[in-house]
Backbone as XML, in Angstrom:
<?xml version="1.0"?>
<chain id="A" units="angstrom">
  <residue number="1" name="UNK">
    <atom name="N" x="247.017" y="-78.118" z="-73.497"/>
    <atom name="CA" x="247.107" y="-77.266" z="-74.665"/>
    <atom name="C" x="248.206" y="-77.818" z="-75.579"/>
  </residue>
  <residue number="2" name="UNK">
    <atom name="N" x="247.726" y="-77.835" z="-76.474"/>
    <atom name="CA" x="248.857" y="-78.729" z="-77.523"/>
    <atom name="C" x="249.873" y="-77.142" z="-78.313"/>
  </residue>
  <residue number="3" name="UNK">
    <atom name="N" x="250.979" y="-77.344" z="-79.055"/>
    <atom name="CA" x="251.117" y="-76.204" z="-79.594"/>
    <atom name="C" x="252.209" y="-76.672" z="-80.898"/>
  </residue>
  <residue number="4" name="UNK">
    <atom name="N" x="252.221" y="-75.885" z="-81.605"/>
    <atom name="CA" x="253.248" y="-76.011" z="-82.998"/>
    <atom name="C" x="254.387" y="-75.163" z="-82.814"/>
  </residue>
  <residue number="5" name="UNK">
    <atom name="N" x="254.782" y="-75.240" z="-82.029"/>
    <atom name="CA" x="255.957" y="-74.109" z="-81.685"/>
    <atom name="C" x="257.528" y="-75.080" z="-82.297"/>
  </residue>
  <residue number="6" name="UNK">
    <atom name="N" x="257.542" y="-76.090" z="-82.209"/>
    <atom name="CA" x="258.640" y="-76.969" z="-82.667"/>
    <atom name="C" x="258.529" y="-76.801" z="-84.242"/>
  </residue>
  <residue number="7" name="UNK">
    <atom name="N" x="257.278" y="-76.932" z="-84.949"/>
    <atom name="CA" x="257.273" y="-76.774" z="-85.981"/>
    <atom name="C" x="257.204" y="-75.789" z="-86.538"/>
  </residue>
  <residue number="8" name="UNK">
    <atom name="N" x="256.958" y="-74.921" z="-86.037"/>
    <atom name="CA" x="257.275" y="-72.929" z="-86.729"/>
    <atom name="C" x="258.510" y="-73.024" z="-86.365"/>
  </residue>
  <residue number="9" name="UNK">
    <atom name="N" x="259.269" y="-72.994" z="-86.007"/>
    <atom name="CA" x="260.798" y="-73.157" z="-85.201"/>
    <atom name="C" x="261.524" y="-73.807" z="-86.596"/>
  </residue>
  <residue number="10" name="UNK">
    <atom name="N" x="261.079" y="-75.117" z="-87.051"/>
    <atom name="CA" x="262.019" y="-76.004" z="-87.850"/>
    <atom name="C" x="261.648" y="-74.909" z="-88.911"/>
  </residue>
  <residue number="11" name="UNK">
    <atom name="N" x="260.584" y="-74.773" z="-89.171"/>
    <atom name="CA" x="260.231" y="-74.165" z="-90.457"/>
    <atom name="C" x="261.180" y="-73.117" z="-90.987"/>
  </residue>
  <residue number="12" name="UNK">
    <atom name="N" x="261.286" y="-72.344" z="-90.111"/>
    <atom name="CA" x="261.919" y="-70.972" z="-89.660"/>
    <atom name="C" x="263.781" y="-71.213" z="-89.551"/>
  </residue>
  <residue number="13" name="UNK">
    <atom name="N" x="263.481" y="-72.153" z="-89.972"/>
    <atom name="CA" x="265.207" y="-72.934" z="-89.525"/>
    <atom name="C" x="266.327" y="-72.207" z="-88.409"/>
  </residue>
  <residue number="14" name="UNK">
    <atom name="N" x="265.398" y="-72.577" z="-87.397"/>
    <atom name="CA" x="265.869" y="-72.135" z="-86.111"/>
    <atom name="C" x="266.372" y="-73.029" z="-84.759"/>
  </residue>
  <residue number="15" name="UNK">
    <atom name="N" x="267.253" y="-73.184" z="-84.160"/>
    <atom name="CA" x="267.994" y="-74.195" z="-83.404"/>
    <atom name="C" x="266.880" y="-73.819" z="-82.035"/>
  </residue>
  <residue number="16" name="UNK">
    <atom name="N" x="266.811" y="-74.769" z="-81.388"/>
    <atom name="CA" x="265.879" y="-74.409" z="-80.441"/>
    <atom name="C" x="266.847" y="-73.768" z="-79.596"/>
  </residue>
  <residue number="17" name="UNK">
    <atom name="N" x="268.093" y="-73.715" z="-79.454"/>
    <atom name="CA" x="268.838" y="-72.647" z="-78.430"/>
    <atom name="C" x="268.782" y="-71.804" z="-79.082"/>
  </residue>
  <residue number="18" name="UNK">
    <atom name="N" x="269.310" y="-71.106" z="-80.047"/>
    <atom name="CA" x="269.038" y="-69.842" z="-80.960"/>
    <atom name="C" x="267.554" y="-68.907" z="-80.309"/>
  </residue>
  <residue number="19" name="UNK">
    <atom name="N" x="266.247" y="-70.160" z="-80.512"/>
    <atom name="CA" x="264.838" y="-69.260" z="-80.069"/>
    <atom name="C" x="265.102" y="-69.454" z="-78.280"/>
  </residue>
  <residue number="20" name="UNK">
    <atom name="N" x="265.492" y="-70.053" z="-77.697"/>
    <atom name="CA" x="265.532" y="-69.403" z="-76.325"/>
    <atom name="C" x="266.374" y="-68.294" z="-76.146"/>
  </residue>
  <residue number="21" name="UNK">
    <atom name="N" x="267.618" y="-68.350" z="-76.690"/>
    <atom name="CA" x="268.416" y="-67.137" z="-76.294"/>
    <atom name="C" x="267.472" y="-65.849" z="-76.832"/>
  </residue>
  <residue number="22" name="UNK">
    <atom name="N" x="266.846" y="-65.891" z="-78.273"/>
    <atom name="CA" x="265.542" y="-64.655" z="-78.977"/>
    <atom name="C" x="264.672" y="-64.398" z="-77.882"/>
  </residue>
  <residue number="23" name="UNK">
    <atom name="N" x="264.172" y="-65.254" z="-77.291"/>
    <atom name="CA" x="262.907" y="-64.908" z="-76.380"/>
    <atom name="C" x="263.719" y="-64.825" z="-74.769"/>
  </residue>
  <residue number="24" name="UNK">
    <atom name="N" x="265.157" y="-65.174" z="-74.727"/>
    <atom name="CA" x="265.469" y="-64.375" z="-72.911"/>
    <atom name="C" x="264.841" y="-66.024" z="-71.761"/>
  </residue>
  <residue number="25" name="UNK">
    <atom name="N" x="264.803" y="-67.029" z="-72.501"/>
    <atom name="CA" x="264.327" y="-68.107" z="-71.846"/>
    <atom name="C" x="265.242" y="-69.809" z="-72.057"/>
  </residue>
  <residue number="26" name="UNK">
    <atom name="N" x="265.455" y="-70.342" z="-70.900"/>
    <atom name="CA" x="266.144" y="-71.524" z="-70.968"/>
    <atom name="C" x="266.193" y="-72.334" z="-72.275"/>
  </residue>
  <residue number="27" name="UNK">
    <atom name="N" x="266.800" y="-73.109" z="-72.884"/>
    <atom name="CA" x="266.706" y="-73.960" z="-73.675"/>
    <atom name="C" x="265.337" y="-75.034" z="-73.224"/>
  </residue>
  <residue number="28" name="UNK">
    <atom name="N" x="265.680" y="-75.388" z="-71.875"/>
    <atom name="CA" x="264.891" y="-76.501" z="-71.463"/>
    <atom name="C" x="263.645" y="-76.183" z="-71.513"/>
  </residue>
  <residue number="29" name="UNK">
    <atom name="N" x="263.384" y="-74.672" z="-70.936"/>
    <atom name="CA" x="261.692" y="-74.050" z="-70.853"/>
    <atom name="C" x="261.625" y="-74.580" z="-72.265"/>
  </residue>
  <residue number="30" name="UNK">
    <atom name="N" x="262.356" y="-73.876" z="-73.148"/>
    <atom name="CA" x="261.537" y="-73.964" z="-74.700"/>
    <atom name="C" x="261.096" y="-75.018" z="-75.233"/>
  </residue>
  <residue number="31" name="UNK">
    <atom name="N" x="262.015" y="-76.506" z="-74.812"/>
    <atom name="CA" x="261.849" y="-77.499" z="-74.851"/>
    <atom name="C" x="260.817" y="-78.600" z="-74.147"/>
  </residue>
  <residue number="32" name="UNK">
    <atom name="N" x="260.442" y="-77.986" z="-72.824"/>
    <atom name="CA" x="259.325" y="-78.578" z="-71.767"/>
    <atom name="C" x="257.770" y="-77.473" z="-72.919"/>
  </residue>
  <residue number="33" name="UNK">
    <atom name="N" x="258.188" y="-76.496" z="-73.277"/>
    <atom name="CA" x="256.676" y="-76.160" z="-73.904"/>
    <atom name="C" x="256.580" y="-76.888" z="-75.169"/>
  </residue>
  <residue number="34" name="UNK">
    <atom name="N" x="257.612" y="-77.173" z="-76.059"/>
    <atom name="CA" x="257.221" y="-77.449" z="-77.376"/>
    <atom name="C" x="256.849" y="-79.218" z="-77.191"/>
  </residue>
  <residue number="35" name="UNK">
    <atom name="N" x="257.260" y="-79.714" z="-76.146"/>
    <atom name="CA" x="256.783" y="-81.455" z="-76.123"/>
    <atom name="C" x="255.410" y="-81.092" z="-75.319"/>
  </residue>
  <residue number="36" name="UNK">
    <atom name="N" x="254.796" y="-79.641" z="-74.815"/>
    <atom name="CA" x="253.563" y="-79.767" z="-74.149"/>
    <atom name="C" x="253.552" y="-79.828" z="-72.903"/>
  </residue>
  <residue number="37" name="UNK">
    <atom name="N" x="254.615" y="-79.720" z="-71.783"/>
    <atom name="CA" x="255.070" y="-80.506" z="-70.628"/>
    <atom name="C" x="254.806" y="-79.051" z="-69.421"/>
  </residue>
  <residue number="38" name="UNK">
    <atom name="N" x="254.780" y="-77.993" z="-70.622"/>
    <atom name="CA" x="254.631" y="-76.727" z="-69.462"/>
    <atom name="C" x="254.162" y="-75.628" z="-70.501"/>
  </residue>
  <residue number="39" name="UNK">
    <atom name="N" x="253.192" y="-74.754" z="-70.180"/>
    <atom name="CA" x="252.583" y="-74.298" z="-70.583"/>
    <atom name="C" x="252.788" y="-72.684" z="-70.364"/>
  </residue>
  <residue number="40" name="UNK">
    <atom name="N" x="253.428" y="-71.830" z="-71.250"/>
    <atom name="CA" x="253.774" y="-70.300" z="-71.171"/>
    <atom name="C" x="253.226" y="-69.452" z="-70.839"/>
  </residue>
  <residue number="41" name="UNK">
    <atom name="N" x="253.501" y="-68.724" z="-70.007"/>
    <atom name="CA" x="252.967" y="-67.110" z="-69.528"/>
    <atom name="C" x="252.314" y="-66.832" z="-70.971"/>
  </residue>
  <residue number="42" name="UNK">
    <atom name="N" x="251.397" y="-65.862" z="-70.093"/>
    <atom name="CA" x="250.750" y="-65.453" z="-71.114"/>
    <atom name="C" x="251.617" y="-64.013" z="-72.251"/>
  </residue>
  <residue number="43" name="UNK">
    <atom name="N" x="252.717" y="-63.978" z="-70.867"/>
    <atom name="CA" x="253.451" y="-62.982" z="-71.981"/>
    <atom name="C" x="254.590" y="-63.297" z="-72.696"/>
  </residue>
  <residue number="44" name="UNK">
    <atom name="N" x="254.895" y="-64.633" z="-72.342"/>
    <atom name="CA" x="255.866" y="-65.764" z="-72.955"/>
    <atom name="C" x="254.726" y="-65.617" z="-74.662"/>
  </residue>
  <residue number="45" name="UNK">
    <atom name="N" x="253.857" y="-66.248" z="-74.642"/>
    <atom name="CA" x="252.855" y="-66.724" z="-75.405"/>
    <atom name="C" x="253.062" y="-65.218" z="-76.458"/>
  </residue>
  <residue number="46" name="UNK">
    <atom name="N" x="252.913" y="-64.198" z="-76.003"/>
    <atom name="CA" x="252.427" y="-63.229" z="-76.795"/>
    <atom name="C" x="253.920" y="-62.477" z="-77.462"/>
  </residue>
  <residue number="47" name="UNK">
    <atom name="N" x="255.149" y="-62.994" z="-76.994"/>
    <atom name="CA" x="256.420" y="-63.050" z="-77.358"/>
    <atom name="C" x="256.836" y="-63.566" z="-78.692"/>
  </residue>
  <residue number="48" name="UNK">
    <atom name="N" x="256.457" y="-65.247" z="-78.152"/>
    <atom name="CA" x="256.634" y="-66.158" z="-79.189"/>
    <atom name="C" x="255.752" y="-65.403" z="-80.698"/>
  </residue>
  <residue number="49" name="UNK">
    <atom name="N" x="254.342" y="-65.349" z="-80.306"/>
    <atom name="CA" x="254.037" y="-64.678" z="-81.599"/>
    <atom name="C" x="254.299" y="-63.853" z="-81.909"/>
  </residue>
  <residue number="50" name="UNK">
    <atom name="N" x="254.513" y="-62.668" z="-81.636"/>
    <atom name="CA" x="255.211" y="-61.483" z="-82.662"/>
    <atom name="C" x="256.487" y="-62.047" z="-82.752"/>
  </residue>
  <residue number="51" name="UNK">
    <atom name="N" x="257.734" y="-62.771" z="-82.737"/>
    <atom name="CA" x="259.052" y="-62.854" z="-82.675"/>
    <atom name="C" x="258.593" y="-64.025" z="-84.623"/>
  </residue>
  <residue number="52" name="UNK">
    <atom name="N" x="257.580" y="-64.556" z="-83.863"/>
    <atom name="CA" x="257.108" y="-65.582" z="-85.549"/>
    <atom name="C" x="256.143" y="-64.119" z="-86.455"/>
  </residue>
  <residue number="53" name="UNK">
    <atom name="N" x="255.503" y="-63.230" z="-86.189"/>
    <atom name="CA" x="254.492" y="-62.481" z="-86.808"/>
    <atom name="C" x="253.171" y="-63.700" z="-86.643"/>
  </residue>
  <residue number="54" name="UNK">
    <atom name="N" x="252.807" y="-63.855" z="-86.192"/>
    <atom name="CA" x="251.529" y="-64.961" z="-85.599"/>
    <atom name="C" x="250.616" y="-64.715" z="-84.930"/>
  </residue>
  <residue number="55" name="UNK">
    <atom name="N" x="249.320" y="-65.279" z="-84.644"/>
    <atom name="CA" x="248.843" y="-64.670" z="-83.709"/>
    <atom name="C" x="248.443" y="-66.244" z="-82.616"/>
  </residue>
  <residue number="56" name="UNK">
    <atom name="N" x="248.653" y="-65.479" z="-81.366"/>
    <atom name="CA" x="248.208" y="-66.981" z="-80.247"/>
    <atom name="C" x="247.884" y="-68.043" z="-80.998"/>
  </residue>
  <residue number="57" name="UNK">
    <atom name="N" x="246.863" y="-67.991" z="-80.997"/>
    <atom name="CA" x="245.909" y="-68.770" z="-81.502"/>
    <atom name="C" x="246.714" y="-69.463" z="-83.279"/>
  </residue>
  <residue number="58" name="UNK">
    <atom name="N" x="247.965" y="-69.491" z="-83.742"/>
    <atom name="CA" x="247.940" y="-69.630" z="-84.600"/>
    <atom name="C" x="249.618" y="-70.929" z="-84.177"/>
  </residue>
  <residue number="59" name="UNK">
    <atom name="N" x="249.968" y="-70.665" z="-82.713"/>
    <atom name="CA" x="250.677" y="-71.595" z="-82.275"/>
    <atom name="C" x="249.736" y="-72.374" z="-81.125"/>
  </residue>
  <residue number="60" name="UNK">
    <atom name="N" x="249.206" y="-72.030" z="-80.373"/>
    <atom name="CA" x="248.786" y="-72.679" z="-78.947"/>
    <atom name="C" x="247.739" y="-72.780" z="-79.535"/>
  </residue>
  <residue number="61" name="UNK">
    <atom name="N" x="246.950" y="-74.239" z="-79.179"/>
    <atom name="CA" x="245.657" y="-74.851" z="-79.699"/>
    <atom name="C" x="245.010" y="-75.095" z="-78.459"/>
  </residue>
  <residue number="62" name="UNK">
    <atom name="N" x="244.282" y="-74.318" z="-77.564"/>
    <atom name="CA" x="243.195" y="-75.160" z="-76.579"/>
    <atom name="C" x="242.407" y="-76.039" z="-76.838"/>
  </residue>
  <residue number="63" name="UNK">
    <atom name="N" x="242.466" y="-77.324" z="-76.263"/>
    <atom name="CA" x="241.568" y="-78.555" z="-76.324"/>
    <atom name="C" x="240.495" y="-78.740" z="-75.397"/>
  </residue>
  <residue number="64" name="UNK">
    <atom name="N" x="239.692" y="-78.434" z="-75.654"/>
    <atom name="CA" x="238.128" y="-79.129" z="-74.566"/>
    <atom name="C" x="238.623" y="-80.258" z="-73.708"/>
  </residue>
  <residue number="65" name="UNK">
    <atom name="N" x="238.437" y="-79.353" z="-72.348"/>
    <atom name="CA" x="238.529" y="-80.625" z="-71.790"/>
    <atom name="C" x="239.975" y="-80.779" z="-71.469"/>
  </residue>
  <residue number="66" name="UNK">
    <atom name="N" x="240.698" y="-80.056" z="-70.923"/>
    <atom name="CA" x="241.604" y="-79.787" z="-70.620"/>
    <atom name="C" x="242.255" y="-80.211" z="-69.161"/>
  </residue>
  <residue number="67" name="UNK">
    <atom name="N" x="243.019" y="-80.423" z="-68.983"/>
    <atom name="CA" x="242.586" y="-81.083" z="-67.569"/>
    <atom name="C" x="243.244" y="-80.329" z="-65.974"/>
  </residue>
  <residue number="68" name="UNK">
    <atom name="N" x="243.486" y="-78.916" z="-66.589"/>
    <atom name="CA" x="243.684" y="-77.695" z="-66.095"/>
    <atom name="C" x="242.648" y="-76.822" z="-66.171"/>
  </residue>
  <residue number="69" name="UNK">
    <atom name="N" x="241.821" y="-77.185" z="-66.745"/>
    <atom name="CA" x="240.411" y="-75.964" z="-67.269"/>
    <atom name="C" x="239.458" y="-76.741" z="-66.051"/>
  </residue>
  <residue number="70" name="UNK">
    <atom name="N" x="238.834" y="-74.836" z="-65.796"/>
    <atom name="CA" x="238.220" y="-75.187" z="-64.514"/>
    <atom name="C" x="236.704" y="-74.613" z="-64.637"/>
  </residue>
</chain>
């Protein structure tokens, strides 16, 4: 799953420690999801968007073919 979370973040001119301490989560988590490396609860996920006003689907992009999709 690819996601724009680094780039709503810059946009938003937000330090990526700033949005972990907002969302209650490591620097590093925030950092292993926004390079793609780990992939958020689904209530992580539904955090991030209301904390942006967003919806899922408007940060996290599912790709066909996934190589976790079963």
């Amino acid at each position: 799953m690819r996601n724009r979370l680094a780039e709503i973040r810059k946009d938003k001119k937000m330090s990526s420690e700033d949005l972990a301490k907002r969302l209650e989560v490591t620097r590093q988590t925030l950092i292993s999801i926004e390079n793609g490396r780990y992939d958020p609860s689904l209530s992580l996920a539904f955090r991030i968007a209301k904390l942006f006003d967003l919806a899922i689907e408007d940060i996290f992009i599912f790709e066909e073919g996934n190589k976790n999709e079963e």
